[in-house]
BAPAMI-107960 format. One record per residue (C-alpha): residue number from 1; x, y, z. Coordinates in steps of 0.25 Angstrom, whole numbers. Example, Ala and Ser with C-alpha at 12.3 -4.5 7.8 and 13.67 -1.06 7.14 Angstrom:
# residues 2
1	49	-18	31
2	55	-4	29
END
This chain:
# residues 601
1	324	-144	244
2	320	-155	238
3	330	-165	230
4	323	-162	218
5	324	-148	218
6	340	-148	220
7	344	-136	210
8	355	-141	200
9	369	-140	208
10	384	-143	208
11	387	-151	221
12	399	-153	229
13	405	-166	225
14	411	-168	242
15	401	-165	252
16	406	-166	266
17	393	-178	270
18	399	-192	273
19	400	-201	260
20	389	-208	261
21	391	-223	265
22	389	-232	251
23	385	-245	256
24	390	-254	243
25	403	-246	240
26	411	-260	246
27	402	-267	235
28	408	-260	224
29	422	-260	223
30	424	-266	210
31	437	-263	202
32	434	-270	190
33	419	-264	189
34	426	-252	189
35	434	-255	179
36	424	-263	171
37	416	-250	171
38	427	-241	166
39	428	-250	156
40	412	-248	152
41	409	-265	157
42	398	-263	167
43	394	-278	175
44	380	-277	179
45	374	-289	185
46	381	-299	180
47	382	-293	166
48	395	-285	160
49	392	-276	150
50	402	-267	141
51	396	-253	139
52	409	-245	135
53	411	-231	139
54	399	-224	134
55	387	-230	143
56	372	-229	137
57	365	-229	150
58	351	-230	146
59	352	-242	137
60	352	-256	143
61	363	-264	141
62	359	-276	144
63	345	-276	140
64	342	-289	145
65	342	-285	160
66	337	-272	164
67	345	-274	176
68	359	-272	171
69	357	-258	169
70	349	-255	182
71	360	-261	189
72	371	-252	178
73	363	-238	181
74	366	-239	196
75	380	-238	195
76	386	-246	204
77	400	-249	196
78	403	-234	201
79	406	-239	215
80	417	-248	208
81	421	-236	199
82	423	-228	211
83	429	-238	220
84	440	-241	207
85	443	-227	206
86	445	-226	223
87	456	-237	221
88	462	-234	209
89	461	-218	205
90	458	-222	191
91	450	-211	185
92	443	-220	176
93	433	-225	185
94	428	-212	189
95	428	-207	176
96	420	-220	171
97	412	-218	182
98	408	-203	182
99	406	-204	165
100	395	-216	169
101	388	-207	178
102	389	-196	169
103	381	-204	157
104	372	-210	166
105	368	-196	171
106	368	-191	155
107	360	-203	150
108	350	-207	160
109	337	-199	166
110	335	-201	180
111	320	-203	177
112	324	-216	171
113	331	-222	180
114	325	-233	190
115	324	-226	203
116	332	-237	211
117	344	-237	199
118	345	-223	201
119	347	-225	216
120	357	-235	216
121	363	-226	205
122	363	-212	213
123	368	-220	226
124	381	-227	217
125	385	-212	212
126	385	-206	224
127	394	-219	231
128	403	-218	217
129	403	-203	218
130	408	-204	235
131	419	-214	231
132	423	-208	219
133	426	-194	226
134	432	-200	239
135	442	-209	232
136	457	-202	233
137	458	-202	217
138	446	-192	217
139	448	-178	213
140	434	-175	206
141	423	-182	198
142	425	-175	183
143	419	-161	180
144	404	-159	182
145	401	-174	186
146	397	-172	200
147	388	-162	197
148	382	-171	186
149	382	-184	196
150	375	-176	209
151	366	-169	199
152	361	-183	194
153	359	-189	208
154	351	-177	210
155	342	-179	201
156	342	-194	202
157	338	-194	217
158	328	-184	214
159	321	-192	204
160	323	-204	214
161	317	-200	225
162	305	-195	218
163	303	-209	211
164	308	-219	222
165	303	-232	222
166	291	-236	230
167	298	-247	239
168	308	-259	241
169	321	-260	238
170	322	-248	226
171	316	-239	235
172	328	-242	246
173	340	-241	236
174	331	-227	231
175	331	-220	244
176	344	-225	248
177	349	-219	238
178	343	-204	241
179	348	-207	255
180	362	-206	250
181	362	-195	239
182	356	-188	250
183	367	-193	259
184	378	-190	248
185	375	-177	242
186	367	-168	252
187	366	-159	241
188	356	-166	236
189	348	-165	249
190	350	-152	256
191	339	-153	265
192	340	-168	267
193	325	-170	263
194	332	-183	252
195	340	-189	266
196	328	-186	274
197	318	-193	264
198	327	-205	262
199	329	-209	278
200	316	-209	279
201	311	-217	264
202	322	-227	268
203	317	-229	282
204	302	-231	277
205	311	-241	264
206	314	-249	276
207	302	-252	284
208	294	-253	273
209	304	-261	263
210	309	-273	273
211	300	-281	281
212	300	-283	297
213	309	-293	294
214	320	-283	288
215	318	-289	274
216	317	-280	262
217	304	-283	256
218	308	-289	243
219	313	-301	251
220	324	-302	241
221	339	-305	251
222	345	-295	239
223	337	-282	241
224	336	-283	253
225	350	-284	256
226	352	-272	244
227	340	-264	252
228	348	-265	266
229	360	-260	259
230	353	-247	256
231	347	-246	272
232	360	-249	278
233	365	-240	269
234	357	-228	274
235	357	-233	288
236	374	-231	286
237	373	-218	278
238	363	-212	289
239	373	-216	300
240	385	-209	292
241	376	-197	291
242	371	-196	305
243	358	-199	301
244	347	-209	307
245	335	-220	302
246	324	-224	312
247	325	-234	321
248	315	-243	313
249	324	-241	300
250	336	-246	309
251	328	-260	313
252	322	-262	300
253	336	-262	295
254	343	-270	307
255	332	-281	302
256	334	-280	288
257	350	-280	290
258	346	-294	298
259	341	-301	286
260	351	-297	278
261	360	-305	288
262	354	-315	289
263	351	-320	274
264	366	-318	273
265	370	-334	269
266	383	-336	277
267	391	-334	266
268	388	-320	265
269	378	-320	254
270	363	-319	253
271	355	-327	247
272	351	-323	233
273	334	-324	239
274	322	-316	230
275	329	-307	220
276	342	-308	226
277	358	-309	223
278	367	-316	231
279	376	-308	239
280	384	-302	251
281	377	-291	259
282	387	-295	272
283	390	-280	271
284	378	-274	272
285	378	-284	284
286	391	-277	291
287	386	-262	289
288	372	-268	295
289	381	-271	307
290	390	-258	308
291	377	-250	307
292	366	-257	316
293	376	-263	324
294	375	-277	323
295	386	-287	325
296	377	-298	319
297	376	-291	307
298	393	-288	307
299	395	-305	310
300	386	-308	297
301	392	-298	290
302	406	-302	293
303	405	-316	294
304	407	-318	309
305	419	-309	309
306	413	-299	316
307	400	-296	323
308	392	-304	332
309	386	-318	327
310	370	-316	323
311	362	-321	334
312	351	-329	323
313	353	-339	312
314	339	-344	309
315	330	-329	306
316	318	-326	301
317	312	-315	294
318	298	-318	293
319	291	-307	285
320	300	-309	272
321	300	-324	272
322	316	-324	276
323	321	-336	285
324	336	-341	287
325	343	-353	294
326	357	-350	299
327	365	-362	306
328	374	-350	311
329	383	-338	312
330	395	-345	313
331	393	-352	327
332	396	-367	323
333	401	-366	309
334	408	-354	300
335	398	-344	297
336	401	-347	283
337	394	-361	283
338	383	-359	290
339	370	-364	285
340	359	-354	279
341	347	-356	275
342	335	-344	270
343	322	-348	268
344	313	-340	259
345	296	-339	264
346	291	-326	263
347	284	-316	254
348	289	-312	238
349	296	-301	240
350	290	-288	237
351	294	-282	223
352	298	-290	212
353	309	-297	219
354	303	-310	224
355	306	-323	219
356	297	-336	222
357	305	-342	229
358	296	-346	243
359	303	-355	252
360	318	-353	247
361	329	-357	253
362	343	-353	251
363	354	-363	259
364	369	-360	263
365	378	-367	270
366	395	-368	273
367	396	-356	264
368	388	-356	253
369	376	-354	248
370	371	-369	245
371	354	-368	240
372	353	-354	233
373	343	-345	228
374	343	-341	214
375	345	-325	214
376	338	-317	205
377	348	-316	193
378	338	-307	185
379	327	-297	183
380	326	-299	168
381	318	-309	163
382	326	-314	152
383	322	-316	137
384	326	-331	137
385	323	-336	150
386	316	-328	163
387	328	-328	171
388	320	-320	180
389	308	-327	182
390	317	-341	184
391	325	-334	196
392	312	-328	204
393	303	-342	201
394	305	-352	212
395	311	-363	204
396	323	-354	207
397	323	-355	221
398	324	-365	234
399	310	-370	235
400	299	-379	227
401	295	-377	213
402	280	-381	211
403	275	-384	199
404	288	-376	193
405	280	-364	195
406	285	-351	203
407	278	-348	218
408	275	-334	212
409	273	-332	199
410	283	-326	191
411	285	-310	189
412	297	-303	185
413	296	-294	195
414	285	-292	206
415	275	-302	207
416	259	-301	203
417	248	-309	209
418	250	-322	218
419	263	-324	225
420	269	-337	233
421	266	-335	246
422	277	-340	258
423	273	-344	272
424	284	-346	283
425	277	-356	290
426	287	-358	304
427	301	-357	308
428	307	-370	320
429	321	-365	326
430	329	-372	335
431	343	-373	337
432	345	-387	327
433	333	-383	317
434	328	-372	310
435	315	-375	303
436	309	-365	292
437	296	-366	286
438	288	-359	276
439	277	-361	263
440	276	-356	249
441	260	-354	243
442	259	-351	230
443	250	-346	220
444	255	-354	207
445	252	-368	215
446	245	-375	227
447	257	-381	232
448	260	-376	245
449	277	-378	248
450	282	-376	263
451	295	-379	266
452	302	-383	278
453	316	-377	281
454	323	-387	292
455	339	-382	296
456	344	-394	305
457	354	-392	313
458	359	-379	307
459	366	-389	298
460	356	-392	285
461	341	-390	281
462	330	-400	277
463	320	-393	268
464	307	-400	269
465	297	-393	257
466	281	-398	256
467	272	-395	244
468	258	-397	246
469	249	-395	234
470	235	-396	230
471	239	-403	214
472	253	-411	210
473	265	-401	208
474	279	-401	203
475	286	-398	216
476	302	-394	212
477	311	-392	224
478	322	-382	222
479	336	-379	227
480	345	-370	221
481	361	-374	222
482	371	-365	220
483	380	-365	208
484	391	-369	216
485	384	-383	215
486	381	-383	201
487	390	-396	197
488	391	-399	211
489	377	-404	213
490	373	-417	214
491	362	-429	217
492	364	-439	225
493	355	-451	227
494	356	-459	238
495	346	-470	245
496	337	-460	253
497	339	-447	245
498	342	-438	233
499	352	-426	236
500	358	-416	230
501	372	-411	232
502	385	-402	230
503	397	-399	238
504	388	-389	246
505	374	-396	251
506	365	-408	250
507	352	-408	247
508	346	-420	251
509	330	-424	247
510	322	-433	253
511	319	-447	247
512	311	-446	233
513	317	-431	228
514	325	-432	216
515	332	-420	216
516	338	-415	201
517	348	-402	200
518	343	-393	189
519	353	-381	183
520	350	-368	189
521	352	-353	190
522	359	-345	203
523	361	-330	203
524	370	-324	212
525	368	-312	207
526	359	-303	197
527	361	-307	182
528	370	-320	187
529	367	-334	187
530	374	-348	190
531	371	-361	187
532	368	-367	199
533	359	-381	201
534	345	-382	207
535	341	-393	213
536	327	-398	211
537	317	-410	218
538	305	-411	209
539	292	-417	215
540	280	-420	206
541	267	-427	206
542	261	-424	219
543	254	-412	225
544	261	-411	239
545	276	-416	240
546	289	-412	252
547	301	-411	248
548	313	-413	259
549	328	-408	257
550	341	-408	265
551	350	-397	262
552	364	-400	268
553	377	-391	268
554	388	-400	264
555	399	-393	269
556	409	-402	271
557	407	-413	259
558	397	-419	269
559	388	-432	264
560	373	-429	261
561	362	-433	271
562	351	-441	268
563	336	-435	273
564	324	-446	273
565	309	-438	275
566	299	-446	284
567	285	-442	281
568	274	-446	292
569	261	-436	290
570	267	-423	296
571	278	-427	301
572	292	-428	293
573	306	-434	298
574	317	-432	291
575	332	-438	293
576	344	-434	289
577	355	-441	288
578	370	-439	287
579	379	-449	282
580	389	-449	297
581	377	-454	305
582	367	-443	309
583	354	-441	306
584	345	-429	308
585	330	-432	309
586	321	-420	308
587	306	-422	311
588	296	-413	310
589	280	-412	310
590	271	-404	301
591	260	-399	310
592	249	-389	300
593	260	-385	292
594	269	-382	302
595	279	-389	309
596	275	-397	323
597	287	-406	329
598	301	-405	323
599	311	-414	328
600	328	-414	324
601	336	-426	329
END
């Protein structure tokens, strides 16, 4: 029979199935979450709220942002509660946890709930529930609740499954989690029609959710990592429970754990790209590894503890617009320091998640993160200021500002009319330069910006940019520092250049630029921002102008280089040059947009 005509039932509160493998419980293991919640202080993205010990769960509590209690009604603080009471046997973090559920249940109909809340909700009671009940200290949940929690999740998944979303990222974390009630409480499903229907609807998910390339469609580095923790997920749970998913599921996977490693800066993190957080998925990484086999996968995970060293460093992915320059895995220098480079020149993503930020770079080297992207910070506009149009616009990100207009015209979430248009133009590799190229078309202006990625000598980049327009344009270059260097960030003028600098990297402008460093914002992570200063090189008056800057890692308190630009019709020469003697001169010729003869001596 179907889930929907499951009769009203008492079930067994042990079933003899194996647990099902939770695939965040590592990342929940918060002793003072736990006790914050006992103590009715919920932290929700960033903000601390006190609601006491009698919870209205239908009324905002922070009206300003929807978002605080989306992130509140999927109940993630149990996992903490749970773990707590697994290490302590104090009965107040069960109780707390089982008199939550119980209000919620009482309080809120499942028809109005967000399908994707309720799934992310229905998932962390059943993980709560598992570790609650195979701690020592268990002897049973109070009277009746069981009953009330299973009957609940019966009537959420039927309701869920019957109003799943159409596609992309809520659709994943939807059947994911039918997949595991099914797995869990086989109750529910006695003829296995909900496990059959969500093998199958995660398999199509996949192929039709992540490009060739393995990205999830929404090109954002966040959900795409946040959708692979729901496949790998499944992909662990079937192998627990002896069952399979196509070959073509497998692959499709394989490639889309691949990017996931390789956006992975070398400090662990990714960058925070389109809609993004900050963050570590090294563990999703390592159960990629276990389960496909892959010692690549274990090396990048573990930081070259264990595993076998990834055979690339400079990758492309083509269809989403993705490339990176690597100097290494840990060959010549720590893996830690290595230089990382990803350059942004692909589509907007699907949904409402893209920002318009064509041509984006994001820099690391010797451990840190050195030219960031902004994050997301909000999805609430604001009363005051449009804190979310200011993250998504471009003046935010790594590229030129024209006009101070945004590539795509603003929209809170997905976008109408006319979008900004990328073109990878051509990639160069060989083994002392890597050369990236794309262009960014808008529908706001004529001007017409490529850029041009040079990574010399796996060492530093030179970042040649060209805007060609029809009229005369306000051209603003942009590059987002970390806030790290706020208070740490100079200029310094010398005969031949203006750079910027802080303890980390020098960015070096070719002759005429005046660089200025402006207050700005950087969000690690939703609802948190830091001060962190942006540096900008402004060009006015004339309708086409280039702009050429050296981005050097300072590792060990090194002097900046100096970097003079030759010009001669299509062909460019430029030096650089260190203080101890040597000079680097890269020549190259522009032959119909692209690039003819390329020189490095």
């Amino acid at each position: 029979m179907l889930l929907l005509d499951l009769p009203k039932k008492k079930f067994a509160s042990v079933d003899k199935r194996p647990e099902v493998f939770c695939v965040i419980e590592h990342a929940y293991r918060d002793l003072a979450t736990a006790e914050a919640v006992c103590s009715g202080r919920f932290n929700i993205v960033g903000v601390e709220l006190e609601l006491g010990p009698d919870i209205d769960w239908i009324t905002n509590p922070l009206e300003s942002d929807i978002e605080w209690q989306i992130e509140w009604h999927k109940f993630y603080y149990g996992l903490d509660m749970a773990y707590a009471y697994s290490k302590t046997g104090d009965r107040r973090f069960l109780d707390t946890w089982t008199k939550l559920v119980s209000s919620f249940i009482s309080q809120v109909p499942v028809e109005s709930a967000s399908t994707d809340v309720l799934a992310r909700r229905v998932q962390n009671w059943i993980y709560a529930r598992q570790i609650f009940a195979r701690t020592k200290h268990f002897l049973r949940f109070p009277a009746g609740f069981e009953n009330e929690l299973l009957a609940s999740i019966v009537q959420q998944i039927s309701y869920l499954k019957n109003n799943l979303t159409a596609e992309r990222n809520h659709r994943t974390l939807e059947l994911y989690a039918l997949f595991i009630a099914a797995l869990a409480l086989p109750q529910l499903d006695p003829r296995s029609e909900l496990l059959r229907f969500a093998i199958d609807a995660l398999s199509e998910n996949l192929l039709s959710d992540t490009l060739p390339d393995g990205v999830q469609r929404e090109l954002s580095t966040h959900y795409h990592c946040t959708v692979l923790r729901s496949f790998l997920g499944a992909k662990e749970n079937a192998r627990r429970f002896g069952l399979n998913f196509s070959a073509e599921f497998d692959q499709r996977l394989i490639k889309a754990c691949e990017f996931a490693m390789h956006i992975h800066r070398p400090d662990g993190q990714i960058p925070a790209v389109s809609d993004s957080d900050t963050g570590s998925y090294l563990d999703l990484l390592k159960l990629a590894g276990d389960v496909f086999d892959r010692p690549d996968f274990i090396y990048a995970a573990t930081s070259g503890l264990n595993g076998t060293m990834p055979e690339t460093s400079n990758v492309s992915f083509k269809e989403s617009g993705y490339f990176i320059q690597r100097s290494g895995w840990g060959e010549d220098r720590a893996l830690k320091d290595e230089r990382y480079l990803m350059f942004d020149c692909g589509p907007i993503g699907d949904g409402g998640h893209g920002h318009y930020d064509l041509l984006n770079i994001e820099v690391s080297a010797c451990g840190k993160p050195l030219i960031v992207d902004g994050g997301r910070h909000t999805y609430a506009e604001g009363n005051d200021f449009n804190w979310r149009q200011y993250f998504k616009g471009t003046a935010a990100h790594n590229t030129v500002v024209v006009d101070g207009k945004d590539q795509t015209s603003y929209r809170r979430g997905k976008p109408k009319g006319s979008v900004a248009c990328g073109v990878f133009i051509e990639r160069i590799n060989r083994p002392d330069l890597d050369i990236l190229c794309g262009m960014a078309l808008s529908p706001n202006y004529d001007a017409v910006h490529t850029r041009r990625v040079f990574f010399i000598r796996n060492g530093f980049w030179l970042i040649a940019d060209s805007l060609r327009g029809e009229v005369v344009h306000r051209y603003d270059l942009r590059f987002h520092l970390t806030p790290d260097a706020w208070n740490h960030c100079s200029i310094v003028k010398t005969e031949n250049n203006c750079s910027v600098r802080t303890p980390e990297v020098a960015l070096v402008f070719s002759a005429g630029a005046e660089p200025t460093i402006e207050p700005d914002w950087y969000a690690p992570q939703y609802g948190i921002k830091h001060r962190a200063p942006c540096v900008s090189v402004v060009s006015t008056d004339h309708a086409s102008t280039d702009f050429y800057t050296l981005v050097v890692p300072l590792c060990h308190n090194e002097e900046s280089p100096s970097l003079t630009v030759e010009k001669d019709g299509s062909h460019r020469i430029a030096t650089i040059s260190r203080n101890h003697g040597v000079n680097e001169i890269l020549s190259w010729e522009l032959l119909n947009g692209r690039l003819g003869r390329v020189n490095l001596l």
